[in-house]
RODREN-508305 format. One line per field, with one value per residue (C-alpha): chain; residue number from 0; residue in one letter; x, y, z. Coordinates in pm, whole numbers, plus 50000, padded with zeros to 5 digits. Example, Ala and Ser with C-alpha at 12.3 -4.5 7.8 and 13.67 -1.06 7.14 Angstrom:
2
chain	A  A .
resi	0  1 .
resn	a  s .
c1	51230  51367 .
c2	49550  49894 .
c3	50780  50714 .
END
This chain:
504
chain	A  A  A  A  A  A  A  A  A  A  A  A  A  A  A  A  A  A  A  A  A  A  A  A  A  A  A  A  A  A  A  A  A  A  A  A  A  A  A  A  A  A  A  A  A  A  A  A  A  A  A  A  A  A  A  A  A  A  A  A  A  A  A  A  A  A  A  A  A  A  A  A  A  A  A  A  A  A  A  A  A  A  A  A  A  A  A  A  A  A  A  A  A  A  A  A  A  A  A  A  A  A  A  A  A  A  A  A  A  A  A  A  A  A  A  A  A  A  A  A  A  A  A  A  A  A  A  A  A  A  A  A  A  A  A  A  A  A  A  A  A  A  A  A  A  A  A  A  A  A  A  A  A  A  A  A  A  A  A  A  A  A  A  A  A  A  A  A  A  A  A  A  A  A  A  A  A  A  A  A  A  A  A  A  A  A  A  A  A  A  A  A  A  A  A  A  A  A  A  A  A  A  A  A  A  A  A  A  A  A  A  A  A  A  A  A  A  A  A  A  A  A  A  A  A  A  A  A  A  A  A  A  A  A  A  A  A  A  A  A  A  A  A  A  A  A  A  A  A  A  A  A  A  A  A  A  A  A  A  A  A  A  A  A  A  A  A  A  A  A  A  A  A  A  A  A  A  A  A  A  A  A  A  A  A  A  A  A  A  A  A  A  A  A  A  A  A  A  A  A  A  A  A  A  A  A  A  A  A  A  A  A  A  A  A  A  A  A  A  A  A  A  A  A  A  A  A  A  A  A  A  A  A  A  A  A  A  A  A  A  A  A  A  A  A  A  A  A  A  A  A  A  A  A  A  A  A  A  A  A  A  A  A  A  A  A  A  A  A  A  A  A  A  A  A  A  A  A  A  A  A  A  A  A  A  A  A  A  A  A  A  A  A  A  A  A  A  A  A  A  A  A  A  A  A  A  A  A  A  A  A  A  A  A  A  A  A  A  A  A  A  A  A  A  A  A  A  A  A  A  A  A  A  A  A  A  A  A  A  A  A  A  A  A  A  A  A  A  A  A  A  A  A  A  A  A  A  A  A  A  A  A  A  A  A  A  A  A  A  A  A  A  A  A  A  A  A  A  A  A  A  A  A  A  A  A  A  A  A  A  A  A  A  A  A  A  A  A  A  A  A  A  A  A .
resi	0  1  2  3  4  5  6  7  8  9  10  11  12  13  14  15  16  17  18  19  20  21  22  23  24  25  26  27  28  29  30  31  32  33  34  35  36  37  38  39  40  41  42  43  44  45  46  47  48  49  50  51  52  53  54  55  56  57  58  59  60  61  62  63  64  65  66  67  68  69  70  71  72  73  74  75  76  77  78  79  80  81  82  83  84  85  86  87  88  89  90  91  92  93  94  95  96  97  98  99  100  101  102  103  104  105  106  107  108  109  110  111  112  113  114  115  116  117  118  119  120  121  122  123  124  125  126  127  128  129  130  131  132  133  134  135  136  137  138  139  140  141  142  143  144  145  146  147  148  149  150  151  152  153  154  155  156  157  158  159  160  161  162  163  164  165  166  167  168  169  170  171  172  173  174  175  176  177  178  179  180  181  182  183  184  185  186  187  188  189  190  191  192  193  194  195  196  197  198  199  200  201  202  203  204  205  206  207  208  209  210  211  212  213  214  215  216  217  218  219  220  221  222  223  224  225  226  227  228  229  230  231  232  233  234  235  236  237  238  239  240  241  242  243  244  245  246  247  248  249  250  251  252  253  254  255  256  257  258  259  260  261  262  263  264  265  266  267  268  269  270  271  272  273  274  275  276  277  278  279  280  281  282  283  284  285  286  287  288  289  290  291  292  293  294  295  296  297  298  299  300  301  302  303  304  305  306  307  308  309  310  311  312  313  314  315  316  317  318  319  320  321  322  323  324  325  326  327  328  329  330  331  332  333  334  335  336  337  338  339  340  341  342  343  344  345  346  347  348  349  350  351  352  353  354  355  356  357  358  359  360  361  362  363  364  365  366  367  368  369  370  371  372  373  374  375  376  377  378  379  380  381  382  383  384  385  386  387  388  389  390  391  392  393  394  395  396  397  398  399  400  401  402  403  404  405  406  407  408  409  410  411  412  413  414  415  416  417  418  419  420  421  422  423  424  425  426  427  428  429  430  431  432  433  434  435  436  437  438  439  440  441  442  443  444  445  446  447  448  449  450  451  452  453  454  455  456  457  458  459  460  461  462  463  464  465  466  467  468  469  470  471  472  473  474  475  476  477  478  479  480  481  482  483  484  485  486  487  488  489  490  491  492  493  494  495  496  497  498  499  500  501  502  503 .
resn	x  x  x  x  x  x  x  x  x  x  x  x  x  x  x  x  x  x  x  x  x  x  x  x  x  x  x  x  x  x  x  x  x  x  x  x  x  x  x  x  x  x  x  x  x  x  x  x  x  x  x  x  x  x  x  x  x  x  x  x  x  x  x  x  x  x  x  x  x  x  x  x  x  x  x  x  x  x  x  x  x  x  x  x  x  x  x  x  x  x  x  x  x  x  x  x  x  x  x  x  x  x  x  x  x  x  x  x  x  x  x  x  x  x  x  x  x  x  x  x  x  x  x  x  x  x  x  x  x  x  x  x  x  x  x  x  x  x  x  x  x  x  x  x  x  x  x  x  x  x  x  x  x  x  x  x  x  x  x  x  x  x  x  x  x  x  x  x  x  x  x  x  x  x  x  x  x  x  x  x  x  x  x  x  x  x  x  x  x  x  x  x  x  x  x  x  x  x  x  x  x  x  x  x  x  x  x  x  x  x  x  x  x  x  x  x  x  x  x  x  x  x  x  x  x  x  x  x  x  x  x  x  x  x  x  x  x  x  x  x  x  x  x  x  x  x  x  x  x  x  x  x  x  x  x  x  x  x  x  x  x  x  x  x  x  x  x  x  x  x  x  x  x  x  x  x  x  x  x  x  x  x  x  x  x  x  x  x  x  x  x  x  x  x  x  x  x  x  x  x  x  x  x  x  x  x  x  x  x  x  x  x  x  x  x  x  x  x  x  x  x  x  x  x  x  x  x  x  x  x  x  x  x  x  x  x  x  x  x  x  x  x  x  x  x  x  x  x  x  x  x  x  x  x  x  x  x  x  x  x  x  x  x  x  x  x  x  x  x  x  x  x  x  x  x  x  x  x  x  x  x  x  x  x  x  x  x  x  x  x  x  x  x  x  x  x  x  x  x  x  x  x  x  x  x  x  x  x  x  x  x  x  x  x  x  x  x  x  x  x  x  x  x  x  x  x  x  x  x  x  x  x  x  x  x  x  x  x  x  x  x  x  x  x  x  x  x  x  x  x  x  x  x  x  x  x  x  x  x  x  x  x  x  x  x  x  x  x  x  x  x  x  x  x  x  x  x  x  x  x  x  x  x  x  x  x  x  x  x  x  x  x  x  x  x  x  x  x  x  x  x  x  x  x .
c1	54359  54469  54364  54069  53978  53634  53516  53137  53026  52712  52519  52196  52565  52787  53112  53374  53702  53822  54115  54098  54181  53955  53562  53336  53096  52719  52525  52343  52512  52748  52879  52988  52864  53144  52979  53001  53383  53472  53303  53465  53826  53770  53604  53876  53815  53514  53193  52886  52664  52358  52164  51869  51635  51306  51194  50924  51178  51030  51038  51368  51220  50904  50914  50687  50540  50855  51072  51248  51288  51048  51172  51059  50982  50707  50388  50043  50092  50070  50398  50488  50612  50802  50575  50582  50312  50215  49963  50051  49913  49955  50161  49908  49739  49941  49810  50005  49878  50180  50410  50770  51032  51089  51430  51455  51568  51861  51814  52116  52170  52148  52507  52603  52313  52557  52916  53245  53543  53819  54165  54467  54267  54058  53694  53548  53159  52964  52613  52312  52179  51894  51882  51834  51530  51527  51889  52003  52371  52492  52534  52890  52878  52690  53036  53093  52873  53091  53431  53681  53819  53544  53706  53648  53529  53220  53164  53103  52850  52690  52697  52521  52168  51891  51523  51285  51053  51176  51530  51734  52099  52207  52516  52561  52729  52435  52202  52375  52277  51885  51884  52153  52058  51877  52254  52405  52160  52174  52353  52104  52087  52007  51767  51541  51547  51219  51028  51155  51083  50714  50682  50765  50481  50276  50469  50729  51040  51384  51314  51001  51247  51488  51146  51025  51394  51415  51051  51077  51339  51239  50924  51225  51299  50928  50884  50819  50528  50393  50390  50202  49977  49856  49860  49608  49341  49384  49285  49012  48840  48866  49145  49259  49570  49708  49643  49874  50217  50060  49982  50301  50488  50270  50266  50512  50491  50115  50396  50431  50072  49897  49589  49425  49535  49484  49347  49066  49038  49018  48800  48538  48537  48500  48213  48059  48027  47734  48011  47900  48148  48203  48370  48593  48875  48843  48888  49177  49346  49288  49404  49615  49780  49424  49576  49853  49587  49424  49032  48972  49224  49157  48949  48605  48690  48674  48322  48210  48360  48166  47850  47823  48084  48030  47663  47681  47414  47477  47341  47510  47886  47958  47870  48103  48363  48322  48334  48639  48809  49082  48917  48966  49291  49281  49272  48914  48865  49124  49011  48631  48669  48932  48701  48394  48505  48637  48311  48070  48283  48351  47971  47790  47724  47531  47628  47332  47467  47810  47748  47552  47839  48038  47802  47767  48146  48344  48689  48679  48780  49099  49138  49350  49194  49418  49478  49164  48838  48975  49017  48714  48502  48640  48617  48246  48242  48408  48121  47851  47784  47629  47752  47402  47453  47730  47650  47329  47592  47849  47575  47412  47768  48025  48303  48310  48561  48815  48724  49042  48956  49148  49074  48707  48508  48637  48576  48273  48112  48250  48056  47745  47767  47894  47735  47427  47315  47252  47252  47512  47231  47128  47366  47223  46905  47104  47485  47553  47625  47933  48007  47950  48202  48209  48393  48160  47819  47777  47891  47785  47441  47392  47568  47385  47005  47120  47187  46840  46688  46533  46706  46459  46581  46724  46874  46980  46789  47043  46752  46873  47219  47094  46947  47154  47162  46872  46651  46768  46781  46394  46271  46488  46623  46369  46661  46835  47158  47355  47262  47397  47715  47801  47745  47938  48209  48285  48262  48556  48734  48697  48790  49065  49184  49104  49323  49614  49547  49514  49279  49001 .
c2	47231  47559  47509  47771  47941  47984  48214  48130  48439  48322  48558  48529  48673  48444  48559  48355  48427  48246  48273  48371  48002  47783  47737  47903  47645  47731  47661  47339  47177  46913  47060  47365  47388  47496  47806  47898  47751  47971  48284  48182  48213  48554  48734  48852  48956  48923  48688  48772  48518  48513  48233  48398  48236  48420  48211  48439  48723  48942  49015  49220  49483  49543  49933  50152  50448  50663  50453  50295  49928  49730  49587  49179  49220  49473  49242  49203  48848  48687  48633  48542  48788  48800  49040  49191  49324  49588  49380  49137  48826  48943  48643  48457  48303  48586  48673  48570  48834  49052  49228  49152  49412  49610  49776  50099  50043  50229  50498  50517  50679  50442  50435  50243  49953  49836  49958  49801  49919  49859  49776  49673  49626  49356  49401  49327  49331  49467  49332  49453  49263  49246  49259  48947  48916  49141  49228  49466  49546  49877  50071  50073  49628  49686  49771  49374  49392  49661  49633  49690  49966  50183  50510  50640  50926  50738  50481  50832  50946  50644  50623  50967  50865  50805  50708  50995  51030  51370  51283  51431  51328  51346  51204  51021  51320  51476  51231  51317  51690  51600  51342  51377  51233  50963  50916  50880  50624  50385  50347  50502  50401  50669  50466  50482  50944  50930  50713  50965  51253  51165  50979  51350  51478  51292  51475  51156  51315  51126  50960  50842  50666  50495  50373  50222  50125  49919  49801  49668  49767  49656  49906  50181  49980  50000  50164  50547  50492  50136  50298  50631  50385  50208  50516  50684  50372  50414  50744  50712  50459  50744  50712  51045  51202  51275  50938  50802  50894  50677  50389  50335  50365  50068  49879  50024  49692  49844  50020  49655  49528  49519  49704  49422  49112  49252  49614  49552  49241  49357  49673  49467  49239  49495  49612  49314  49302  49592  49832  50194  50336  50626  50439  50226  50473  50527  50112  50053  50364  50221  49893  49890  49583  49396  49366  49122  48881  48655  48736  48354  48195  48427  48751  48505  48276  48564  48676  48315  48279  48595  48443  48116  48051  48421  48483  48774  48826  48837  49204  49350  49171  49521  49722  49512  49560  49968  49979  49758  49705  49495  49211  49112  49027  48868  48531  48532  48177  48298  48618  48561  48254  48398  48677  48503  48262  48497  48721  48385  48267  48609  48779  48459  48640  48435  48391  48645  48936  48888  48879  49195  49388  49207  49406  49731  49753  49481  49644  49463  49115  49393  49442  49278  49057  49141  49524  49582  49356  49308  49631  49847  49563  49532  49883  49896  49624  49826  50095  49872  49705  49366  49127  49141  49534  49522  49307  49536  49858  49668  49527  49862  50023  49806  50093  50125  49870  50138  50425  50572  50501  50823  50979  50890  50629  50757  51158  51081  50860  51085  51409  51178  51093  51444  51703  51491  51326  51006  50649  50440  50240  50481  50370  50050  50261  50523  50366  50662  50874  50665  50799  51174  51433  51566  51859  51944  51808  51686  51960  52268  52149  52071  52415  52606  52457  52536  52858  52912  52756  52487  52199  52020  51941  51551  51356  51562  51388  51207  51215  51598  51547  51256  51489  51776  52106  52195  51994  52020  52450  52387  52112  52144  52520  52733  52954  52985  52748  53012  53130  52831  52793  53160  52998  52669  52860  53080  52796  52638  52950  52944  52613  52636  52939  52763  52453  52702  52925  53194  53463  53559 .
c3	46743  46996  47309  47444  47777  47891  48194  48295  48556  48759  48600  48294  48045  47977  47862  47642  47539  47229  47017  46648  46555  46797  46663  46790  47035  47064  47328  47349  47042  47056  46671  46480  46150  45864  45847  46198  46179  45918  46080  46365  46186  46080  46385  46650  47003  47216  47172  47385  47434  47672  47880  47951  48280  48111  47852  47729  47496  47322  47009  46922  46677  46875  46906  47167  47068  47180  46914  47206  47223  47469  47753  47803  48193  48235  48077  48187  48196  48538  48694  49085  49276  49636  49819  50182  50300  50584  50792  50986  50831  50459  50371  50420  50015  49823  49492  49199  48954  48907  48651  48695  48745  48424  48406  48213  47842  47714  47495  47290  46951  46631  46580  46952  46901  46629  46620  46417  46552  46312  46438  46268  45943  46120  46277  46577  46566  46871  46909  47110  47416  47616  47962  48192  48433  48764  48641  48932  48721  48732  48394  48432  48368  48015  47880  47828  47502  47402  47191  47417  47089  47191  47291  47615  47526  47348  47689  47878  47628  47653  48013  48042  47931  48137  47946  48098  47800  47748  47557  47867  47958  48283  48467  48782  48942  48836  48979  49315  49266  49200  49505  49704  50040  49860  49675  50034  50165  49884  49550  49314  48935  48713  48560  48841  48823  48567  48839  49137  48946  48887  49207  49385  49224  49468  49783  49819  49957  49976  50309  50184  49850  50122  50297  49992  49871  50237  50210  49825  49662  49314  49318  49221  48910  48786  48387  48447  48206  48395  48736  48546  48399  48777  48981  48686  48734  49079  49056  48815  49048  49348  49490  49632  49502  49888  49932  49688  49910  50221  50002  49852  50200  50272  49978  49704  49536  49442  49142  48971  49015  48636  48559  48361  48558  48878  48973  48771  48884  49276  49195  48996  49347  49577  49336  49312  49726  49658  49738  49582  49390  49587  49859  49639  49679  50033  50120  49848  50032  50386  50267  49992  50071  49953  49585  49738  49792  49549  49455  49414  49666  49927  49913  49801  50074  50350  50225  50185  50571  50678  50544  50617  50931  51121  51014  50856  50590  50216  50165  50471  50365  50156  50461  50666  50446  50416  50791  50815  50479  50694  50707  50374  50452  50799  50901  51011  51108  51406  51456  51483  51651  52001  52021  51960  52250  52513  52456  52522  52815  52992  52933  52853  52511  52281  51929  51778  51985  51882  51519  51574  51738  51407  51193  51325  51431  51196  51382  51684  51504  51522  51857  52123  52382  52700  52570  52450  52534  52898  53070  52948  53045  53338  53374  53317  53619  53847  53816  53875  53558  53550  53287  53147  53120  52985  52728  52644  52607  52391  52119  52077  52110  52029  51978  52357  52297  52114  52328  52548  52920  53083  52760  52693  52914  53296  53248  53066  53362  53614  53472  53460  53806  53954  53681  53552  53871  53682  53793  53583  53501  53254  53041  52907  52765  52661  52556  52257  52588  52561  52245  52222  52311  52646  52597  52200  52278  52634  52849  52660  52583  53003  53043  52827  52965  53287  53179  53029  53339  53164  53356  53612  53956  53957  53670  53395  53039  52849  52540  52517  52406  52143  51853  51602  51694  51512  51720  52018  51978  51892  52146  52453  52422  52269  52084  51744  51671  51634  52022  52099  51915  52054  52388  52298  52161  52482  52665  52488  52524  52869  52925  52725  52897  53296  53112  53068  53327  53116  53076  52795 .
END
């Protein structure tokens, strides 16, 4: 019996090369049947055979409604995914109900899924293949499934189609033409044009492609007609359309998440939190990387945490969450309990007050201890604040913990003191002050009553800058809003002008 060679590439083809005379061996059988003997003494040249490491194939003549042969690795059934994602603890119980990577199927005319080449009288037979799982080969390596007797001229053909649902062929050089910076950061398979083409329509620009392509670069290998298919629910549950380009720079793996195993699956829980369904867009835009996370593994245990560990009550856990949809995916037991701690030890807070300033301002489970907690409080010490007061201004206004101090807290207490002749004591029965704008509500409305004369002699009333325009023209000013906004808009003018030292 001839001897035979056999080359075994690490890679889901397997290539042999076997002489006209040597049987042909099968994988996983010891024995060649005499059929498979005597086929193997009449075919010549190359045998393709593949060791595939997704057992679930497809069936072969399973057609889509284009006519084009369906790909094996773009299914609704749940498959585990690798996935990064943009806050800091998103690795943390990842979700395992994801598509796999679907590479684009070749659209090829009839006559290349099957072709004999005949040479010297004898025939070689070329068969079809299917692609290997998250197969990242370059069209140019597809030519092993090819007789080698294939003219050149039919390889380029071949090499010049690109599936885009619209029957277009376009080369590589012409690939370079559409995206050509895109072409210069990375090597770009034509495949992926159909999914950059409709992925622009969303304002993605080239820079935004390497961003993604760095972030996750199998999100670029997604089914033009998948990816259509997510970013539509998304937008049917109210997702805005500008939103789209920010949430895939964040998440682009959001292009291989299924509707039915998992979008659905997240909306319906975010529903089920009493969430109206107005606001369901707004939280899966602010935190797209929610779907990453398991509803049962993770995104239950966070509400049940809320509940029963932090205190928060069952019918105010959806408000929590539209005030701060990042807490679904922190790790709260850490969160709630460093902050819960510092706030007990450094105001003698008790637990009750805490979990209201939870409630009414969920994003400070967000914010840093030493950067954040530590010098506005200590700022609202160093202008006479008693722990006690403080305590009274951070549970009725807990976003004095996010407020800018040169920006925000320091002119604001300074015009108090210097315009306002108030006490800083006045803070703790009226803490909003905190929160208004000086240069939009607190200084033109004081301007304007001194104006009208209306503004006793001593401490200016902080009640008068609490109501809308409306009511305040009406009770405190005795003129029509649009009296005032003439006078509030000069004033800007003017200040804006003194800023610049410019005139009106």
């Amino acid at each position: 019996m001839a001897g035979f060679s056999l080359y075994c590439f690490i890679n889901p083809r397997i290539l042999f090369t076997l002489p006209s005379e040597s049987p042909l061996f099968v994988l996983g059988s010891d024995k060649c049947s005499p059929a498979t003997r005597r086929r193997s003494r009449k075919t010549r040249g190359f045998v393709v055979t593949y060791a595939h490491s997704n057992p679930k194939i497809i069936n072969p003549k399973k057609k889509s409604r284009y006519g084009q042969t369906l790909s094996p690795y773009d299914s609704d059934e749940d498959e585990a995914l690798d996935d990064e994602s943009d806050d800091e603890d998103d690795d943390w119980l990842l979700n395992d109900d994801f598509a796999e990577v679907t590479e684009y199927e070749k659209k090829k005319p009839k006559s290349q899924k099957q072709t004999i080449a005949k040479k010297g009288g004898k025939k070689g037979i070329v068969k079809n293949w299917e692609k290997s799982e998250e197969s990242e080969t370059d069209e140019d390596d597809l030519d092993i499934g090819i007789s080698r007797n294939v003219s050149s001229e039919k390889k380029k053909e071949r090499e010049s189609w690109r599936l885009d649902g619209r029957g277009k062929v376009s080369s590589r050089k012409y690939v370079e033409k559409l995206y050509p910076r895109l072409s210069e950061e990375i090597d770009i398979d034509p495949k992926w044009v159909p999914l950059l083409d409709y992925l622009s329509t969303f304002g993605l620009k080239e820079s935004h492609f390497v961003q993604m392509y760095e972030r996750h670069m199998p999100s670029l290998q997604i089914n033009v007609l998948s990816a259509q298919e997510r970013l539509d629910y998304l937008l049917s549950v109210g997702v805005k359309h500008r939103d789209i380009k920010r949430m895939l720079l964040r998440q682009p793996q959001i292009l291989q998440y299924t509707v039915e195993n998992n979008l659905k699956a997240h909306i319906s829980f975010l529903m089920g939190l009493g969430i109206p369904n107005s606001k369901i867009g707004q939280i899966v835009a602010a935190t797209p990387s929610l779907f990453s996370y398991s509803v049962e593994n993770s995104l239950r245990p966070t509400i049940r945490y809320l509940i029963e560990e932090v205190g928060i009550k069952e019918t105010d856990v959806g408000k929590v969450v539209q005030l701060s949809p990042q807490i679904l995916v922190q790790r709260l037991d850490i969160t709630w309990n460093t902050r819960y701690m510092f706030l007990s030890k450094e105001l003698g807070a008790p637990r009750d007050s805490v979990v209201k300033m939870v409630k009414k301002h969920p994003q400070l489970l967000h914010y840093s201890i030493d950067d954040g907690f530590l010098p506005r409080i200590n700022f609202l010490r160093s202008i006479g604040m008693c722990n006690s007061d403080i305590l009274k201004v951070l549970t009725s206004l807990t976003q004095v913990l996010s407020l800018s101090l040169e920006d925000n807290l320091k002119p604001k207490y300074m015009y108090l003191v210097n315009e306002l002749n108030n006490e800083v004591h006045i803070l703790t029965k009226y803490p909003m002050y905190l929160s208004l704008s000086l240069d939009q509500r607190i200084r033109p409305r004081h301007r304007f009553l001194v104006e009208l004369k209306k503004v006793r002699k001593g401490p200016f009333p902080l009640s008068s800058l609490v109501p809308n325009d409306e009511s305040f023209c009406q009770q405190w000013a005795g003129t029509s809003v649009d009296t005032y906004l003439a006078f509030r808009q000069r004033l800007l003018l003017k200040e804006f002008a003194n800023k610049y030292d410019k005139r009106v």
